[in-house]
ZAROLUM-514290 format. One line per 2 residues: number of its first residue (from 1); their letters; for each residue z, x, y of C-alpha. Coordinates in steps of 0.02 Angstrom, whole numbers. Each point is the difference from the previous one (the first is absolute). Layout:
# residues N
NUM = a = Z,X,Y  ...
//
This chain:
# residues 213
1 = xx = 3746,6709,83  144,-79,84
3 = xx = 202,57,-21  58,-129,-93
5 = xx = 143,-92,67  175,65,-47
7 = xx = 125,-112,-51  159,105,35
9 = xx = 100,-49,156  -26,77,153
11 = xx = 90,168,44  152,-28,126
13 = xx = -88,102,149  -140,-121,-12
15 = xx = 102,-151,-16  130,61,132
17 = xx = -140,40,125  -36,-187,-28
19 = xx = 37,-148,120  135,-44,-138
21 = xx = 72,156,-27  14,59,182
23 = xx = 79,-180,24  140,42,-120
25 = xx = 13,190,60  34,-83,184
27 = xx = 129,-101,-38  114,116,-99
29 = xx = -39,121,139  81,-129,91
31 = xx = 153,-30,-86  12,200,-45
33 = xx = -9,45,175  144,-109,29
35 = xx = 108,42,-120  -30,200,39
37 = xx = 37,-34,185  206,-49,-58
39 = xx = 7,171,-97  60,148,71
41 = xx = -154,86,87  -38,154,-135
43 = xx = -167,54,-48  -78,-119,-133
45 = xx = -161,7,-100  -107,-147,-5
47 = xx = -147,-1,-148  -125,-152,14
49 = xx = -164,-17,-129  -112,-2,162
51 = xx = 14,57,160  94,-117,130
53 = xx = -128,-19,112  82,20,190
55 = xx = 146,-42,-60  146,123,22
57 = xx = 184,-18,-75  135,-20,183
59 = xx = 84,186,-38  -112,136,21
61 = xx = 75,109,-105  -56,-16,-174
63 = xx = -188,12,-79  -118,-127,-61
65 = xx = -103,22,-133  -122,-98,-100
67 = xx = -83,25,-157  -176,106,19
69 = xx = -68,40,-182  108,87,-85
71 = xx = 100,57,148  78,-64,146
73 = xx = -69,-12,193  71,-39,135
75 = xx = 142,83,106  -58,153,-108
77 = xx = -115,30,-148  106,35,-143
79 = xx = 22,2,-197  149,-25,-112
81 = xx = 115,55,3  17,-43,184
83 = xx = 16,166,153  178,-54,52
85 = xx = 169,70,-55  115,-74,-97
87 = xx = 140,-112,69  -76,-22,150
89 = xx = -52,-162,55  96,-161,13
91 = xx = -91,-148,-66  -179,-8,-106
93 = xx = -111,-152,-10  -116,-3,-126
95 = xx = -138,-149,17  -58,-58,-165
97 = xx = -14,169,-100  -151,23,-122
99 = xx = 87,-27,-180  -76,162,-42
101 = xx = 101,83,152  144,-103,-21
103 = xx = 115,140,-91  -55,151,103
105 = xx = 15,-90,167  185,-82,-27
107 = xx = 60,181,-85  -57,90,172
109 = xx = 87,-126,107  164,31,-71
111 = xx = -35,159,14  -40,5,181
113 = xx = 129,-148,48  171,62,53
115 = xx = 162,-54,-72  32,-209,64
117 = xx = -186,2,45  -109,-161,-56
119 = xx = -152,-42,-107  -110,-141,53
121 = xx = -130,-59,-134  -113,-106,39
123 = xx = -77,-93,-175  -120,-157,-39
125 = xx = 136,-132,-65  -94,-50,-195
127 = xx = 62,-186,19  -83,-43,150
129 = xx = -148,-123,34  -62,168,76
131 = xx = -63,56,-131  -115,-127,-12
133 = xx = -86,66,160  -92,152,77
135 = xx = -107,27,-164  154,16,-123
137 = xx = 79,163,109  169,-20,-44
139 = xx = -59,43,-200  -11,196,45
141 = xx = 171,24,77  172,35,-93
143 = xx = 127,-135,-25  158,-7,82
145 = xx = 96,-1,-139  -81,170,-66
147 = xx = 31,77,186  194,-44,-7
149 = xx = 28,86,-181  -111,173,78
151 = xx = 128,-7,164  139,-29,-127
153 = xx = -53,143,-113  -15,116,154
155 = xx = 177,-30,49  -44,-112,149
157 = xx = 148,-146,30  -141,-157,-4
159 = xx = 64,-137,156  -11,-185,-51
161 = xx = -63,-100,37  -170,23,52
163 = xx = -112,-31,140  -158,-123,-10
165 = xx = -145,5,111  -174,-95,13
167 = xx = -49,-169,11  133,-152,-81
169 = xx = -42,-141,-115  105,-138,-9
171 = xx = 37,-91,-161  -3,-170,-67
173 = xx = 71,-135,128  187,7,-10
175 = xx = -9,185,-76  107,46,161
177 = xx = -145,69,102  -76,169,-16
179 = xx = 45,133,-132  -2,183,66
181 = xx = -37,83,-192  -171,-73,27
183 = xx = -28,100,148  -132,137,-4
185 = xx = 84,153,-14  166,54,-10
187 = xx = 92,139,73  121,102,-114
189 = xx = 142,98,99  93,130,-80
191 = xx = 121,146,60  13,172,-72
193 = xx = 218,13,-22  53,172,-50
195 = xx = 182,-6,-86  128,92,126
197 = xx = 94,160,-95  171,-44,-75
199 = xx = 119,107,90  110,100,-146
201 = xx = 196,-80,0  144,89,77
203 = xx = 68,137,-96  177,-114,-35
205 = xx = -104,-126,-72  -103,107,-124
207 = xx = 169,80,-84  65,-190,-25
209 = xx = 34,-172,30  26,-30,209
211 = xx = 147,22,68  129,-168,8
213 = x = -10,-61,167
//
């Protein structure tokens, strides 16, 4: 007797391994690599749902990983919480995170990012014609609304506005052209800030008012 036919949506390895998906995943590769290149040159950590192919970031110095079961493949074979030390790498890109990952991947990259170092977050924008495409992908990822209040909750300093990537629709005639929130995917950027230490006040100004000048 045949499997019947399931009607959940397909998982995002199988839909990201797809002619759509790896589309999408090329083009914010694009734009990423871009944007990395003006950064400082630090170590960085780049986490994709599939691997990239033959596709390598411009800096060598950083590892690229991609979801493999319940691990991670790629530059190494690893778990969570990830093999690196803490503070130690410069900016983290994160390519549409399983919702079920979501949490435990953005609480180990501000634990591995160092202080003024950057989040990228790549996410399916829910508005989009997009959605309409691909077999209903975009239905399995979080929202980018729910990814903003995480990085605010984790003390990350969320940088507006956002980035959108993917292919444009243009609106009615005389709409003013093409609207980028209908893009694909956005990209989220966030920095991790850590408050500098209040030096303590001079000794004549803790007995009293300060001195007339």
């Amino acid at each position: 007797m045949p499997v019947p036919a399931s009607s959940r949506q397909p998982g995002a390895s199988t839909w990201f391994s797809g002619q759509a998906g790896q589309w999408l995943l090329a083009e914010e590769r694009r734009w990423l690599a871009g944007a990395l290149a003006s950064r400082p040159v630090r170590p960085w950590l780049w986490v994709a749902p599939v691997a990239a192919g033959g596709w390598r970031p411009p800096s060598p110095r950083g590892l690229l990983l991609h979801q493999d079961g319940a691990g991670y493949a790629g530059s190494v074979r690893c778990g969570l919480p990830l093999p690196l030390p803490s503070e130690c790498v410069g900016d983290v890109v994160l390519q549409h995170p399983a919702p079920e990952r979501l949490d435990a991947l953005l609480e180990e990259s501000v634990r591995v990012l160092v202080e003024g170092g950057r989040l990228w977050l790549c996410v399916f924008t829910p508005w989009s014609p997009y959605r309409l495409r691909g077999g209903g992908a975009p239905g399995f990822a979080p929202s980018p609304g729910l990814c903003r209040r995480r990085l605010r909750a984790l003390g990350l300093q969320y940088l507006a506005p956002a980035h959108f990537v993917g292919p444009c629709w243009r609106m009615r005639p005389g709409a003013g052209g093409a609207a980028a929130p209908l893009r694909a995917a956005c990209v989220i950027m966030a920095e991790k800030r850590v408050a500098a230490p209040v030096a303590p006040l001079p000794l004549r100004w803790r007995r009293g008012a300060a001195p007339a000048a």
